[in-house]
C-alpha positions as a printed Julia matrix, in Angstrom:
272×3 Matrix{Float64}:
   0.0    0.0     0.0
   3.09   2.51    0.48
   4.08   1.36   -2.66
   1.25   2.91   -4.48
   1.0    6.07   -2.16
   4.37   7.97   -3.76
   4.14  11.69   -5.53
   4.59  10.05   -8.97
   1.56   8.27   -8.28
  -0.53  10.45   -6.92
   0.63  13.04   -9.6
  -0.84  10.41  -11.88
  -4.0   10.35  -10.18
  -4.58  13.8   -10.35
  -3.56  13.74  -14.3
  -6.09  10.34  -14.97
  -8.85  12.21  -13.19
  -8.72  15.68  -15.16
  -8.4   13.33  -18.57
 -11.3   11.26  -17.38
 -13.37  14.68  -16.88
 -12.66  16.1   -20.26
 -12.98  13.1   -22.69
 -16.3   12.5   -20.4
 -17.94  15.4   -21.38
 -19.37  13.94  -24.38
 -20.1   10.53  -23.28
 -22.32  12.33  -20.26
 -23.64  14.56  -22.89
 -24.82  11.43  -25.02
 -26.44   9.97  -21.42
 -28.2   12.51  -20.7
 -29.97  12.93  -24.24
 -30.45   9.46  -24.45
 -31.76   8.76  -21.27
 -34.83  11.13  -22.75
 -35.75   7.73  -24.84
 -37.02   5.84  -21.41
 -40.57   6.09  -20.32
 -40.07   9.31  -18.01
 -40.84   7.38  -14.83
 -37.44   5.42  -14.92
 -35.26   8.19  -16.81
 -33.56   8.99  -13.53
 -33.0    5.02  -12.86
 -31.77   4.28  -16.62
 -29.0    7.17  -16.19
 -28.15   5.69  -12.94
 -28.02   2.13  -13.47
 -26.54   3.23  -17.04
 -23.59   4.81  -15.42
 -22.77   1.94  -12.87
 -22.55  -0.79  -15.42
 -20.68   0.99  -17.94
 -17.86   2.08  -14.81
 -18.18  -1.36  -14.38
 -17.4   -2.7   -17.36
 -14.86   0.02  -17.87
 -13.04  -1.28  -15.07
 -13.37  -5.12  -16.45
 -12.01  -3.31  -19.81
  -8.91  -1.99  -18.45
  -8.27  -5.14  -16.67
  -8.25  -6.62  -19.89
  -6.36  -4.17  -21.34
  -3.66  -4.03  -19.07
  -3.02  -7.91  -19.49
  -3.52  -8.28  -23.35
  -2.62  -5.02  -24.79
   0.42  -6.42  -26.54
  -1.89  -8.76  -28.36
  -4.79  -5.91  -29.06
  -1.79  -4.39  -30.87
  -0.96  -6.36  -33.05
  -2.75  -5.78  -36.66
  -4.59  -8.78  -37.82
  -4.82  -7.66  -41.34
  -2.57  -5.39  -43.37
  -4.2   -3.91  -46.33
  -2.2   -3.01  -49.28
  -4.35  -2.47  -52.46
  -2.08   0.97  -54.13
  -3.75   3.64  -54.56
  -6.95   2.69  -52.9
  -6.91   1.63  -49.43
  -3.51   1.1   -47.41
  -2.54   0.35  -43.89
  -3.0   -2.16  -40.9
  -6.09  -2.78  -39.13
  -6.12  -3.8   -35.29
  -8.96  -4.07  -32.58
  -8.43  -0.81  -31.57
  -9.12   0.15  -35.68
 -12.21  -1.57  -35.22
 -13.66  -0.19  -32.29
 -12.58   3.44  -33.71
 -14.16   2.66  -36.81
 -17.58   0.86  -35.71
 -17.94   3.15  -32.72
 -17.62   6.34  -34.75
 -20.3    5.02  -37.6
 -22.82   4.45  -35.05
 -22.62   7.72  -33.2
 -22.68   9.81  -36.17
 -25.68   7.54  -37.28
 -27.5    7.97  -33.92
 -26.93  12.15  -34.01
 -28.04  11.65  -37.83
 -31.47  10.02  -36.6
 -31.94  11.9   -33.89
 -31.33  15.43  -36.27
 -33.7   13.94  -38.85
 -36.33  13.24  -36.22
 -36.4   16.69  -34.93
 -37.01  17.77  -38.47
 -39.97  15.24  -38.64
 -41.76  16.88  -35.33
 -44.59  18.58  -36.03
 -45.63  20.03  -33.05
 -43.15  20.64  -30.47
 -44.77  20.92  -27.33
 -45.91  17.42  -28.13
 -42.79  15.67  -28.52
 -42.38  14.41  -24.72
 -39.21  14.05  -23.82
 -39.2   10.25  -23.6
 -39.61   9.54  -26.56
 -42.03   6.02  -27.51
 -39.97   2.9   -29.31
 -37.2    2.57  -25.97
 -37.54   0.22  -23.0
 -35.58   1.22  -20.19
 -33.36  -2.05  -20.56
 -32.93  -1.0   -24.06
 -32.17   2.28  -23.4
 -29.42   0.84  -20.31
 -27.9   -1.42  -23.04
 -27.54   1.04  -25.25
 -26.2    3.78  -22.76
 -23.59   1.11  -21.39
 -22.5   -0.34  -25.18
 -21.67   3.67  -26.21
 -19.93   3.96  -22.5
 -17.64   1.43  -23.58
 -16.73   2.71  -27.05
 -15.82   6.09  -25.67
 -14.0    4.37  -22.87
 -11.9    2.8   -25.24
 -10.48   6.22  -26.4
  -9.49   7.14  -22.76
  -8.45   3.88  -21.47
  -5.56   4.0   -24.33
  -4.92   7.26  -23.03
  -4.96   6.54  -19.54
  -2.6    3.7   -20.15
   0.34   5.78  -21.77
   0.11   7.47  -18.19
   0.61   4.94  -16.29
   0.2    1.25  -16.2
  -0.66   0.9   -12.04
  -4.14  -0.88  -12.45
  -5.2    0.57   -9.11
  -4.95   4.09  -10.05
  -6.1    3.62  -13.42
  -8.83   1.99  -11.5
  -9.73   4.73   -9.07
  -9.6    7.45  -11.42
 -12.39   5.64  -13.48
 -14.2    5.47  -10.32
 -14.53   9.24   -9.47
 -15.33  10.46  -12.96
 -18.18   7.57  -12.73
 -19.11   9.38   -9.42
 -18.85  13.19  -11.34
 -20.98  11.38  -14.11
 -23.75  10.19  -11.66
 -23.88  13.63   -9.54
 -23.78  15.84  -13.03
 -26.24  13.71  -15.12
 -29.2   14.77  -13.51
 -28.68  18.58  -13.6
 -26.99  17.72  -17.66
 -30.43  16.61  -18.23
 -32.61  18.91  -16.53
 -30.95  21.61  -18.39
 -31.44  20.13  -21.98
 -35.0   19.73  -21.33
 -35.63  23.33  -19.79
 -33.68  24.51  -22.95
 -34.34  22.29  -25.97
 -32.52  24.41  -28.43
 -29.37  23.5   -27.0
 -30.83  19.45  -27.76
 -29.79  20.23  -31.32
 -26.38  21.63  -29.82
 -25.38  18.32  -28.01
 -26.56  16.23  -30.98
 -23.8   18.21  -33.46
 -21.17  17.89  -31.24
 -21.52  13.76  -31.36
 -22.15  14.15  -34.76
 -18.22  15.54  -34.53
 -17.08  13.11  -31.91
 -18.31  10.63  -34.45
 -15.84  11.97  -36.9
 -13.27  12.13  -34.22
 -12.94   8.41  -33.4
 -13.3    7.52  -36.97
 -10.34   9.71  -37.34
  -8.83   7.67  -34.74
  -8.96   4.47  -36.37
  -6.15   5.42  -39.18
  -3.84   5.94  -36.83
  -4.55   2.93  -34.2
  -2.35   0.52  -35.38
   0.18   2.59  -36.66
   0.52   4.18  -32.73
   0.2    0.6   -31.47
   3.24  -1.05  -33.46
   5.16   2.36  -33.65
   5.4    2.26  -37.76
   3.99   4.63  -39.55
   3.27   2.52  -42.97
   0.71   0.96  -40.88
  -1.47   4.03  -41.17
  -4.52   3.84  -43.1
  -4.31   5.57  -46.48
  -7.38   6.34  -48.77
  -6.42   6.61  -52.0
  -3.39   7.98  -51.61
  -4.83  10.35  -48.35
  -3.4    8.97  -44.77
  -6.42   9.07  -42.19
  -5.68  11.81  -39.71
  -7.25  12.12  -36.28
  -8.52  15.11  -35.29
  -6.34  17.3   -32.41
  -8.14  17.46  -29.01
  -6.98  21.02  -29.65
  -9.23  21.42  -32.39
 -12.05  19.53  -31.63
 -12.85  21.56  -28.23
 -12.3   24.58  -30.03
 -14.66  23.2   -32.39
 -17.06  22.59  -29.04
 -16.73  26.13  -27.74
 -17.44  28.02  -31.58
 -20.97  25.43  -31.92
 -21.45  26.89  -27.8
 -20.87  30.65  -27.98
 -23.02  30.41  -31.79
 -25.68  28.98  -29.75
 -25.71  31.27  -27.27
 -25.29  34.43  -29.01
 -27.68  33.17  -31.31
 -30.48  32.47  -28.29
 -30.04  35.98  -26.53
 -30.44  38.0   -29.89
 -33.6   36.01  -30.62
 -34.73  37.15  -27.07
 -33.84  40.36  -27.82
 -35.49  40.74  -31.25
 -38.8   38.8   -30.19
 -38.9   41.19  -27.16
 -38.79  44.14  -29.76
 -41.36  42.73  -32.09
 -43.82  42.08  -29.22
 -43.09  46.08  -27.66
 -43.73  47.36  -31.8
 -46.91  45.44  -32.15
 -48.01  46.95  -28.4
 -47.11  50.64  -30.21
């Protein structure tokens, strides 16, 4: 137990625990929109129940990972048709590449639906089609995809399991104490709905960006990176894609209060 109680460690810790918080923002984000799906009587229970399994299994996942990441490394197929598609493809290019299709198809839906509404005031909040096992599931399955992102990250920290461990646990903890109000918020304020729904549209893009490089980072060769004809597949910078989150944010916002402002105007010209 002294072992694990140095500065290095806790340094770590501290490190692990503001990484979990940022690349958690968008996997609370997704929660707490898709939590809306569940009758309303259990959407509290589905985000909580949601959130315990998938720390859970994020836990089981690093375990995992920790013991077999030489072998999740390793590319089981190297492409190499010229000029078309190039490059190795791992687990890690998989779970990039699956992961990022189906969040960019669930923001898609969810967009297109919106469209589709015809009266707004009707559209309840949980919305029919959803069990709240389904709902769980699906919360937990998208848990673990984004997981994967940070548990790579995590590991090139540090490979102590038990502070890998407990850093998991408290942003699990900040996820169940900020879902609630996350949620609240989004339904007082719908128009920011649309908001959360573009920026997993881009996270989407993000870990599909990811993919070209995973096996190329994994085996430390860069002629494993996917190429498209002739085009390597670039991830996008953190740097960019949270300056990408802020532009969407201060548009929306700017966007809201001059609406106030010009609606308030309209209704004090029609009084006059």
């Amino acid at each position: 137990m002294a072992d694990l109680l140095t500065v290095e460690n806790l340094g770590n810790l501290l490190m692990l625990c503001f990484l979990q918080a940022v690349l958690g923002f968008d996997n609370l984000l997704y929660i707490s929109i898709e939590s809306q799906r569940a009758p309303v009587a259990h959407q509290r229970a589905v985000r909580f129940w949601g959130i315990i399994l998938a720390v859970v299994l994020r836990v089981v996942l690093l375990f995992v990972m920790v013991q077999l990441i030489d072998a999740l490394a390793e590319p089981f197929y190297v492409f190499d048709w010229r000029g078309v598609i190039e490059g190795g493809v791992n687990f890690a290019t998989c779970v990039f590449v699956i992961g990022g299709i189906f969040i960019i198809y669930t923001a898609v839906k969810e967009i297109g639906h919106m469209l589709t509404i015809e009266h707004l005031d009707t559209d309840v909040s949980g919305k029919p089609g959803k069990s709240a096992v389904q709902v769980i599931m699906m919360i937990v399955t998208v848990n673990l995809i984004f997981s994967f992102d940070s548990v790579l990250s995590a590991l090139a920290i540090t490979d102590v399991f038990v502070i890998l461990a407990t850093a998991i646990l408290l942003s699990g903890l900040a996820m169940l104490l900020l879902a609630d109000g996350v949620t609240k918020f989004l339904e007082k304020n719908r128009m920011y709905e649309v908001l959360g729904l573009f920026i997993l549209l881009i996270v989407g893009v993000v870990l599909l960006g990811e993919s070209g490089q995973a096996a190329a980072h994994a085996m430390h060769d860069d002629s494993l990176a996917l190429r498209f004809f002739g085009y390597e597949v670039v991830p996008m910078s953190k740097t960019t894609f949270y300056f990408s989150v802020i532009v969407l944010v201060a548009v929306e916002v700017i966007q809201s209060g001059y609406t106030r402002k010009l609606n308030a105007e309209r209704r004090t010209a029609s009084r006059h």
